[in-house]
Structure formats: C-alpha cells, structure tokens
DRENVEXZA-500399 format. One record per residue (C-alpha): x, y, z; residue in three letters. Coordinates in steps of 0.25 Angstrom, whole numbers, plus 5000, padded with zeros to 4 digits. Example, Ala and Ser with C-alpha at 12.3 -4.5 7.8 and 13.67 -1.06 7.14 Angstrom:
<rs>
504949825031ala
505549965029ser
</rs>
This chain:
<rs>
502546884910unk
502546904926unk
501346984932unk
502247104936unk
502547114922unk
501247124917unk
501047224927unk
502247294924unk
501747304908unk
500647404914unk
501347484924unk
502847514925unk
503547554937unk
504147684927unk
502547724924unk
502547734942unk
503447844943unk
503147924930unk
501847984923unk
500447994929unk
501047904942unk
502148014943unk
501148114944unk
500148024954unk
501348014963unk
501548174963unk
499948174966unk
500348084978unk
501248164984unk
500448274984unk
499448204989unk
500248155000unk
500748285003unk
499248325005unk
498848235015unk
500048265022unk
499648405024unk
498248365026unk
498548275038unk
499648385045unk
498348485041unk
497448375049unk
498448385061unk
498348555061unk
496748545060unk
496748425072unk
497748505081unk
497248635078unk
495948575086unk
496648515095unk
497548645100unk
496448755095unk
497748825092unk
498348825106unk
499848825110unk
500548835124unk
501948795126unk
503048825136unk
504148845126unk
505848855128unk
506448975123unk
506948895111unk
505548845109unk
504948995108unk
505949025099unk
505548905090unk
504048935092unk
504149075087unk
504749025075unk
503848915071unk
502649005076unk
502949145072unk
502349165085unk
502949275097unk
502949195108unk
503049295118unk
502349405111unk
501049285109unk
501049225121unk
500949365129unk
499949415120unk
499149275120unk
499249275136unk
498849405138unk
497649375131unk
497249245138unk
497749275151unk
498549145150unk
499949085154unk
500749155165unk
500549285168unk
501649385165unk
502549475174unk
501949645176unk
502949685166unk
503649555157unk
504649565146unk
503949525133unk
504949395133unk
504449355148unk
503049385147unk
502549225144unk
503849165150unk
503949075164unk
504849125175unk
505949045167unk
505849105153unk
507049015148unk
506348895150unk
504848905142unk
504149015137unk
502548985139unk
501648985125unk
500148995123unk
499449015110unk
497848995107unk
497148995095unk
498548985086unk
498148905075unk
499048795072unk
500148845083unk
500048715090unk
500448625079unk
501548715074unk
502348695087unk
501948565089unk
502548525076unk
503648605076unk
504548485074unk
503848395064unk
504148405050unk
503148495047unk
503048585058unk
504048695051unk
503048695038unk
501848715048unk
502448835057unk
502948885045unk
501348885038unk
500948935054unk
501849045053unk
501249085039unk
499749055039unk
499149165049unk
497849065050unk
498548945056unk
498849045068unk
497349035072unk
496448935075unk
495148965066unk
495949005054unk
496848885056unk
495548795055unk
495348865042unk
496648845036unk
496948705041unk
495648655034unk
495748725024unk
497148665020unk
496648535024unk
495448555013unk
496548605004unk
497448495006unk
496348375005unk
495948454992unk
497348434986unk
497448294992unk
496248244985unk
496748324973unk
498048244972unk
497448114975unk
496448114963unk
497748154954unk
498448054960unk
497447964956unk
497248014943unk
498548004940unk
498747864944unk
497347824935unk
498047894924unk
499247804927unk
498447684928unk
497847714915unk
499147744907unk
499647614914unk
498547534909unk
498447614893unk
499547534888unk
499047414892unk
497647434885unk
498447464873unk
499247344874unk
497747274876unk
497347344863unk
498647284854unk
498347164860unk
496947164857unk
497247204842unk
498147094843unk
497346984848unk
496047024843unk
495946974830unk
496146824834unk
495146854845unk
494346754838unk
493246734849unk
493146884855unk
493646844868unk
494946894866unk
494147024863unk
493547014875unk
494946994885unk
495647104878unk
494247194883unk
494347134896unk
495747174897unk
495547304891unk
494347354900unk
494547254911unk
495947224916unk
496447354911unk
495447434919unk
495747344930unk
497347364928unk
496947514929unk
496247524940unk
497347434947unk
498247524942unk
497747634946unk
497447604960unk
498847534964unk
499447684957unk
498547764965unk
499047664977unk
500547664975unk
500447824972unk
499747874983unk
499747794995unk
501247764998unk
501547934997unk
500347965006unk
500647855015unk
502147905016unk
501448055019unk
500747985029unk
501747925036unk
502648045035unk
501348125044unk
501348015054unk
502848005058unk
502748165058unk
501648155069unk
502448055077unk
503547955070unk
503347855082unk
501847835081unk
501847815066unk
503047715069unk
502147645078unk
500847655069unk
501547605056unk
502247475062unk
501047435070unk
500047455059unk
501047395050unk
501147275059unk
499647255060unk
499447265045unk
500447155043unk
499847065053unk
498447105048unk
498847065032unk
499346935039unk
498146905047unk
497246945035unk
498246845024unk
497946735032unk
496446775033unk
496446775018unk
497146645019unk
496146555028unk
494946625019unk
495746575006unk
495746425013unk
494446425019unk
493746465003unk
494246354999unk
493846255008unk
492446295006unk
492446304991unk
493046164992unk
491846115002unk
490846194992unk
491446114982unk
491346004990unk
489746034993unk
489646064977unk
490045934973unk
488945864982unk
487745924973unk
488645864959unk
488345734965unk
486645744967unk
486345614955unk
487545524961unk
487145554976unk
485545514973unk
485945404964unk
486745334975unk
485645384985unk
486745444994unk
485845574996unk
486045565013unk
487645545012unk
487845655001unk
486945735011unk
487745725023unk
488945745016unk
488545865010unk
488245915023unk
489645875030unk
490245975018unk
489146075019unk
489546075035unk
491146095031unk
490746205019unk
490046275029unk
491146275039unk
492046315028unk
491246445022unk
491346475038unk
492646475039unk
492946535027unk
491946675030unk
492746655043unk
494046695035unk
493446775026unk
493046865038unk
494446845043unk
495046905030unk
494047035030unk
493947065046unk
495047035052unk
494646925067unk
494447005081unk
495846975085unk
496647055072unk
495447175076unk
496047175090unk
497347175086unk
497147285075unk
496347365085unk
497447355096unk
498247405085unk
497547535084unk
497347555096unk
498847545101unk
499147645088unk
498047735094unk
498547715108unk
499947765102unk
499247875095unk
498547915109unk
499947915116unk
500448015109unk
499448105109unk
499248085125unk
500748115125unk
500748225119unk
501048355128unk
501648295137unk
502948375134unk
503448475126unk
503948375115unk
503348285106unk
502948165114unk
501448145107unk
500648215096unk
499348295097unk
497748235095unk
498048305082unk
499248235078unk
498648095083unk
497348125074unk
498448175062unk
499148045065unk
497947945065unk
497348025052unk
498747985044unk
498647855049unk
497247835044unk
497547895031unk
498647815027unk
497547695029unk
497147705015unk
498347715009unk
498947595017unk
497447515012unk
497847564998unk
499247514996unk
498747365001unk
497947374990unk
499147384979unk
499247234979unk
497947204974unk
497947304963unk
499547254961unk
498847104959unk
497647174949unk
498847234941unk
499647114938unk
498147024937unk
497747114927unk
498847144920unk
499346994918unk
497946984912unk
498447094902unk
499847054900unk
499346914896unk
498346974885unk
499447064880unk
500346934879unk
499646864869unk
500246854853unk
499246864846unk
499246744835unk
499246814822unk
500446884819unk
501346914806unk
502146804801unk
503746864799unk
503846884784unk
502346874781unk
502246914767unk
500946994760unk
499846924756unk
498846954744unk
497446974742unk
496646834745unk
496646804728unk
496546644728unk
496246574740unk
495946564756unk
496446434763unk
495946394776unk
497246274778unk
496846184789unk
496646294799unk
496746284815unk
496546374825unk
496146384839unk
495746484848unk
496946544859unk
496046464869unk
496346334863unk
494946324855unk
494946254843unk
494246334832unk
494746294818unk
495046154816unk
495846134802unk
494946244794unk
495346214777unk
494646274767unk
494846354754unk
494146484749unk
494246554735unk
494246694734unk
493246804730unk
492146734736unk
491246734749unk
491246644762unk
490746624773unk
491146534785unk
490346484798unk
490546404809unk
489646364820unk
490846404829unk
491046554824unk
492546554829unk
492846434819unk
492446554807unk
492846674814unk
494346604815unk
494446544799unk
493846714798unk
494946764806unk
496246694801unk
495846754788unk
496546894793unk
497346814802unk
496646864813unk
496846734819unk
498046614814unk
497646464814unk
498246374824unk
498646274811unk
498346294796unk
498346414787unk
497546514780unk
497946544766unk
497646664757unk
498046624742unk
499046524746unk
499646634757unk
499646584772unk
499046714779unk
500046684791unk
501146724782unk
500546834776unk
500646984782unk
499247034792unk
499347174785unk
499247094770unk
498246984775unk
497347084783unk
497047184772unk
496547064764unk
495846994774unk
495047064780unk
493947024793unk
492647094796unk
492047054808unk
490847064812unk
490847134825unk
491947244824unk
491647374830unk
492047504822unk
493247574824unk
493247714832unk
493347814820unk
492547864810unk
491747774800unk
492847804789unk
494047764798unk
493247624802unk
493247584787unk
494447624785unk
495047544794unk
496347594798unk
496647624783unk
496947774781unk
497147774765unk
495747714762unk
495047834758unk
493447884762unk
492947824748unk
493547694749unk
492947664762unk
491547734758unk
491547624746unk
492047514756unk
490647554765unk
489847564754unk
490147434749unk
489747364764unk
488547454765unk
489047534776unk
489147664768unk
487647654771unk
487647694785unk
489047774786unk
488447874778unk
487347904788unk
488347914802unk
488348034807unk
489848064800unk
489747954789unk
490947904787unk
491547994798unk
490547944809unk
491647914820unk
491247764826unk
491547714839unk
492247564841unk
490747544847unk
489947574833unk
488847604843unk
488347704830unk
488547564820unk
487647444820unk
488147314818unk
487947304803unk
488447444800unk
489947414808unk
489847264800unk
489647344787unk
490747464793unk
491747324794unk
491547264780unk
491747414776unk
493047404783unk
493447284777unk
492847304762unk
493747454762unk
494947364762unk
494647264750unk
495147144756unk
495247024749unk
494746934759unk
493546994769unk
492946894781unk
491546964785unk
491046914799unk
489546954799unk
488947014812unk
487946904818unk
487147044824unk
485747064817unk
485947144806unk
484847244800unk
484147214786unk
484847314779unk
486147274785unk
485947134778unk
485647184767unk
486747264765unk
487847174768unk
487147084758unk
487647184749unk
488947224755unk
489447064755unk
489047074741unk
489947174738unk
491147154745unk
491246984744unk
491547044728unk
493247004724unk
493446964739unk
493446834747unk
492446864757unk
492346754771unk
491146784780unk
490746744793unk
489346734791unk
488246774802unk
487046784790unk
486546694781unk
486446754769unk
487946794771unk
488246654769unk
487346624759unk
488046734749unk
489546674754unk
490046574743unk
490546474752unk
490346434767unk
491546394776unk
490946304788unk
491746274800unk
491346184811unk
492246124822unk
493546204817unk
493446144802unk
492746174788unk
491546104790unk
490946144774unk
491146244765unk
490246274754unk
488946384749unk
487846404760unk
486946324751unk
487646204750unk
488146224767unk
486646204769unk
486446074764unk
487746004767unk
488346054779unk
487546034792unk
488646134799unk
488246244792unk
486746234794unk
486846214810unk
487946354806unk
486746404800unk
485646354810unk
486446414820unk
486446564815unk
485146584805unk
484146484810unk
482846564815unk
483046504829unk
484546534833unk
484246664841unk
483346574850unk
483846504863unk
</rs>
C-alpha cells in the first residue's frame, strides 16, 4: 500500500469540501472579507491625516457634474459659502450670478473647488474610479460623521476596532472548525486502532504489542492531528486571504504589484536554490567528519595492540594528521551550517538591492503623484496601504511553505498506522469449525512449536498429557515459554507446528465462542472494566442475574469487600481501579471467571505483594473453585504450587519434568534454580 494511500485512509478529498471544512472555509471568507475592510479602513485613517480633510480642485463642467453626485455636495453654493468665510480663491465680481461667483474668466473650462476640514472628501474623489469608490461615496453621502474630520476619526477607529473584533472572531472559528475537522479525521482511525488492538491483543504474548498499539494511540495519532490540523488551518485560510490580498494591491496600483509579485517571486526562487545547495554542501561536509571521527575513534580501539608493538610515537602522529583533517572538516562543516541559516554577504546584498529597487518603485509613485489631474502615482497613504498588504501577506506565504512538512508528517505517521492496521491477526475461525464440549477426558499438548512474530523461539516441541478435574501448575525460568502453553489454551495464541487437543478434539477446528466459554484465562494484571461493580463480573453477559454473580463473589472472596464500596455492588469502577488494590481486582477477575463455570480455568497469579489476609483468602477460594474443574496455574507463590497436583516445567522450549512439588525438589535441578529464582530470601537483592 502506497503512502498516499495511507494518507488517503485518514483524510478524503470529499471530507475537504464538506462538514466542519465547509464551515472553516465560510469562516475564511469572512475573515478575508474582514481584513479587506480593515486595510481600505487603514488607508481612510492614513489619508485622512495626510489631507486633514482638505480638497482643491479645478474641475471641468462634466467633472462638477460628477462630483455633485459622488459628494452630495453644491459646489457652487459650498465653495462661495467656504470662500466667503476664509477669504480664499479669487475674489468675486460687485454683483455675480450664483453660477459665476467661483468661476475663472472662462467658466467653460474649470470651475475652482476648495473644501477644509471635510472628513473623508479627499479619498471619495480620488477613488472615484477604483472598484470601491461607488460603495465609499455612497457610505459619504449617508454617514453625516465622515463629512468632518474629528467625527471621522471616531468612526474610522471605530470600524477598525469593529472590524479587527470580527476578524479575530472568524479566525478562531476558522480554527475551531478545522481542530474539530482534524479530530473527526483522526476518530475513525483511533477506532480502527481499538479493533486492531482487540484483535492483536490476545496473542500479545510479551506486552510489547500493547505498548505499540499506546504508542499509536496517544502518539502518532495526536501527531497525525496536529498535522492535520495545522495543514487544514493552512490550506483554509491562507490561499483566500492571500487572494484578498492580492485583489487590494492591484486595486492600489496593478502595475506596481505586477512588478512587486515577479521580483519577489524571482528572488524566492533563486533564494530556495542558493539555500538547496547550501543544505547540500552541509549534507556532504557531516559526513566527512563523522567518517574522520570514526576514523579518530577507532585509534583508541587499538590501545593494547599499539603498546604491545611499542608504536606509541607512530600511532601518535598519525592520530594527529587525522585529528588536523577532522578539525578542518568540523570547520567546514559549521561553515555550511552557517550558509544554510544566514544566507553569505553577497545573497544579503542582493536581497537588500531588491528591497531597495521595490521601495525605490514605491517612492516613484508616490513623488509622481499630483503631478496632473490623472492617475500617474498614489498617495503616502496609498504607498503605506500598499507596503502594509505586502507585509501581511508575509505570514501567509511563510505558512504555505510549511504545507510540505506537515504533508511528509502525514504520510510518516499514517504509514506507521496503516502498517499496524495491516497485520492478520493469527487466530482466526477455521471454515466449518464445529462445537466443542466441555473438557471431560483429556488435555494434549502434541509436539507444540511456536515462535514469536519477531522470530523468537519460545516453545520447542512441548508434549504432555493432563487428566481432568485436577490442579496444575507450570513454570518456566523464561515466563513467556509458560504464558504461551497458558495462552493456546483459549487460542489466544496458535502453534507454529503441533496441536492442542481437548478430548481428542483439535481446538483449531473447533468454534472460539464454544472454546472460549470453557476455557477461560484470568490474568494477572487486568484492570476493571468502566461500569459498575455488577456489570464487571458479569462480563458482558446480560442474562446472569444479581444472585448468580453475588454467589460467584462469594466463592472468590471478593463479596468481602464489594459489600463495603460506597455503592456495593453498584460502585461505578474506573478502567484505572484507582478505588481497588491488587488483590481485590485479582479476586474481582476470578469472580469474573468462576460466574461462568468454565471447565477449564488458567489463573495467572499477580507477582505484586499481597496482604495477609489476601493470602489467606485465596487459599480458600482455590480451594473452592479447583472443585469438578481442570484448574492450570501460573504460579507466583509457593504454597500455590504446593496444593497443585502436578507441576509442568519447561526450560529451553521443551517439558523439562513433570510431577508433585515434593518430588521436583529432589529430582529436578530446573525447578530448584525455578524456585531459587522467585522464593529464596535473597532474590530482591542486587
């Protein structure tokens, strides 16, 4: 299975353009649409202090026209007023006509305008031919404020409050929408993890396969969320706001963002290129010197051979000559480090001429500007609008750079993922398996083989016999040779050669649902379930009723403390059993097992210290539950194996003895170093 894939198993190219992504996008947009506004809300704030509000114009006939309309403003009735006022502009005639009193000689040709103090007049007429200039004499005309300057400076901040409010506001449910995304993406994928643990888990012989399905849980899939979550927030986000942004720039000047776009496109490409083969020469000057160091390494491997041939001097020299060249080599190679991190004074020059000539086109424009009565150049204001939406589209650009990286942590971690998911487990259901009875005669270890998925050999030809209705116990000084003969019992685990057989019966041919109900393994660490105390002994089996699993808790002892929880039998445990001891979830276990009168139970003791009175009671629940059942333990007490009637000893894959505690003693030397091992006085010492 390909990377992409893998990849492909997690996120969909459907799920991009539907759910929480659907809504994130819409959160984009009008976050986009936000920063618009807040930049052409910049340029109204900047050119308001650079006019204060002032207009003067000479206009044509048609231009009056137009001006009226875009303003709501009478010129003639204004300017006179205006003029009057501040004893500016011409002076007119003893007694003018209204329509005469502001004009030159020649009337036809341009009508003089002066305005003070008029708000946001100046930028109205001077967009009047952008995109935007409608919308904004329009807002002119209707908002009373933005016809003077003081109550213009109100409005104008605040709208820009207003609108970097609602900006914040959409970015964080923009990005609580793509978390929320990512975390959908990733849920299946944790229960897919969960099957495959339920799955593998049972042959997990070791506990490191455990351990990988909680690193993959908790590690790689938080990783493959956070990756997510990031290259969501990424593609969501950036490519609108960058596209707002490049809409405001080429609606200050078309040109000039032509210009700015190519060259800085130009110089990032030469940049990445001066940068790859940076990285390159760094790549290729490590590993000269972690060859030298090698070299230098090997030089203290050969101390005995160097004084026994008395070359001391010689070895000393030429240990110098490659300490000389390693040093050279670390030089060079913080040289190309350095390369790769600050770019050399030559790429700086460059990069600062670059700037400089994009300034230098910024200044031209703004230097041309008024010069005549078109649009030749822009304003300080315009210039400032322009080099704030360049430098806000910065991060952005930085961002989607970053999309590989988290593209490469995708595909690493899903892989990882895909491979777990990918494994068959090796216990499955024979086709046309039959139903197998209650163990009744006899349980047959055939010349059993089995190693571990890593290639480790555990059992190696395992044959013996065992007669029903009594008590074993079998130990090894590997404890994975015992835990696997405990584990094929259930066929949680299947031999590599040789069979088990139940009464004749070869437990791979039989059903799991008729093998598992008579067979049954209690193990000596498993944590309760999340429910109350009732639902844990019962076990997933709703028809048992509340006396049936009382009896079953009374017979292991564990009656003795449900009855003082909190709830009793109601008491709601956690997965963690922080409220339950050791012994207490052991004898909860057995309790679990015992409700289902198995005919074959396999008890793996808990090797934790137990209390005295723990002891002692499961003295007394063995004796009452090894009554009209075959009973296997895997022993980690003595007297445990004392009251077995047999003992199973493996050693090196094979039945080393078999026979009564009593007699092991004497005869078999493996079984007292087993002993030795896990009840001398001493074992706790180092």
């Amino acid at each position: 299975m390909t990377s992409a894939s893998s990849l492909d198993r997690i996120i969909s190219r459907r799920s991009l353009i539907r759910g929480h992504a659907r809504v994130a996008t819409f959160w984009s947009v009008a976050a986009m649409l936000a920063l618009i506004l807040l930049l052409l809300d910049l340029g109204l704030l900047l050119g308001l202090l650079a006019d204060r509000g002032r207009l003067e114009l000479h206009l044509s006939p048609a231009e009056v026209t137009r001006f009226e309309q875009l303003t709501g403003l009478n010129v003639v009735k204004k300017v006179t007023d205006e003029v009057a006022e501040e004893g500016e502009g011409p002076a007119p005639s003893p007694t003018p006509a209204p329509e005469e009193s502001l004009a030159p000689a020649d009337e036809t040709e341009s009508t003089y305008v002066f305005y003070d103090e008029h708000g946001i007049l100046p930028a109205v007429w001077r967009t009047r031919d952008f995109w935007w200039g409608g919308l904004l004499a329009k807002l002119y005309r209707q908002v009373s404020w933005l016809q003077m300057n003081i109550l213009a400076l109100i409005w104008i901040l605040s709208v820009g409050v207003l609108l970097f409010v609602i900006r914040a506001f959409c970015l964080s449910r923009l990005r609580y929408h793509c978390y929320r995304f990512a975390i959908d993406g990733v849920s299946a994928t944790r229960r897919q993890l969960h099957r495959q643990a339920m799955r593998l888990g049972p042959e997990d012989l070791d506990g490191t396969g455990h351990e990988q399905s909680i690193q993959l849980f908790v590690g790689e899939v938080d990783g493959l969320c956070k990756s997510l979550f990031e290259s969501v927030s990424i593609m969501t986000r950036y490519p609108l706001e960058l596209a707002g942004l490049l809409i405001v720039l080429v609606s200050v000047d078309w040109r000039l963002s032509l210009q700015w776009i190519a060259s800085l496109a130009l110089g990032v490409l030469v940049l990445g290129s001066i940068r790859r083969k940076a990285q390159q020469r760094s790549r290729l000057a490590e590993d000269r010197t972690r060859d030298d160091q090698q070299i230098l390494l090997a030089s203290f491997k050969n101390a005995r051979l160097t004084r026994g041939l008395g070359i001391e001097r010689e070895e000393h020299d030429q240990f110098q000559k490659h300490l000389d060249r390693y040093h050279t080599q670390l030089t060079n190679f913080a040289w190309a480090e350095e390369a790769v991190h600050h770019p050399p004074a030559p790429v700086i020059l460059a990069g600062a001429a670059l700037v400089a000539a994009l300034l230098f086109l910024v200044c031209i424009n703004v230097l041309s500007a008024g010069r005549h009565n078109g649009h030749s150049g822009f304003t300080i204001a315009e210039a400032l609008v322009f080099l704030a939406t360049v430098a806000v589209a910065i991060p952005g650009l930085l961002a989607l750079r970053t999309l590989a990286g988290y593209r490469r942590e995708l595909t690493l971690g899903a892989d990882k993922i895909q491979r777990y998911l990918n494994r068959v487990p090796a216990v499955s259901q024979a086709v046309g398996a039959k139903f197998l009875q209650p163990l009744s005669k006899a349980l047959h270890f055939e010349n059993v083989k089995y190693q571990t998925p890593a290639g480790e050999k555990i059992l190696d030809g395992v044959d013996f016999k065992l007669e029903v209705d009594k008590c074993y116990a079998i130990t090894s000084i590997n404890p994975l040779e015992a835990r696997a003969v405990a584990l094929m019992l259930p066929r949680f685990i299947e031999p590599r050669e040789g069979r088990v057989l139940i009464d004749g019966e070869d437990i791979s041919w039989v059903t799991l649902e008729s093998l598992r109900a008579e067979t049954v393994f209690v193990a000596a660490d498993d944590p309760p379930f999340e429910g109350t105390v009732f639902d844990n002994i019962r076990g997933g089996q709703a028809d048992l009723t509340l006396q049936q699993v009382t009896e079953a808790a009374k017979i292991t002892h564990a009656h003795n403390f449900i009855v003082k929880l909190f709830n009793g039998y109601e008491t709601v445990l956690t997965s963690q059993g922080d409220t339950l001891d050791p012994g207490q979830r052991f004898r909860l276990g057995l309790a679990r097992a015992i409700v289902r009168n198995p005919a074959l139970l396999i008890i793996e003791e808990p090797w934790s210290t137990l209390d005295e009175d723990t002891k002692t009671l499961l003295v007394d629940a063995y004796d009452r539950i090894c009554r009209g059942r075959t009973v296997i333990f895997l022993p980690a007490r003595l007297s445990t194996v004392r009251r077995t009637d047999q003992v199973i000893v493996l050693h090196d894959g094979k039945v080393a003895a078999i026979g009564p505690h009593s007699k092991l003693v004497s005869q078999s030397a493996i079984y007292r170093h087993w002993e030795y091992l896990h009840f001398n006085e001493f074992r706790n010492e180092s």
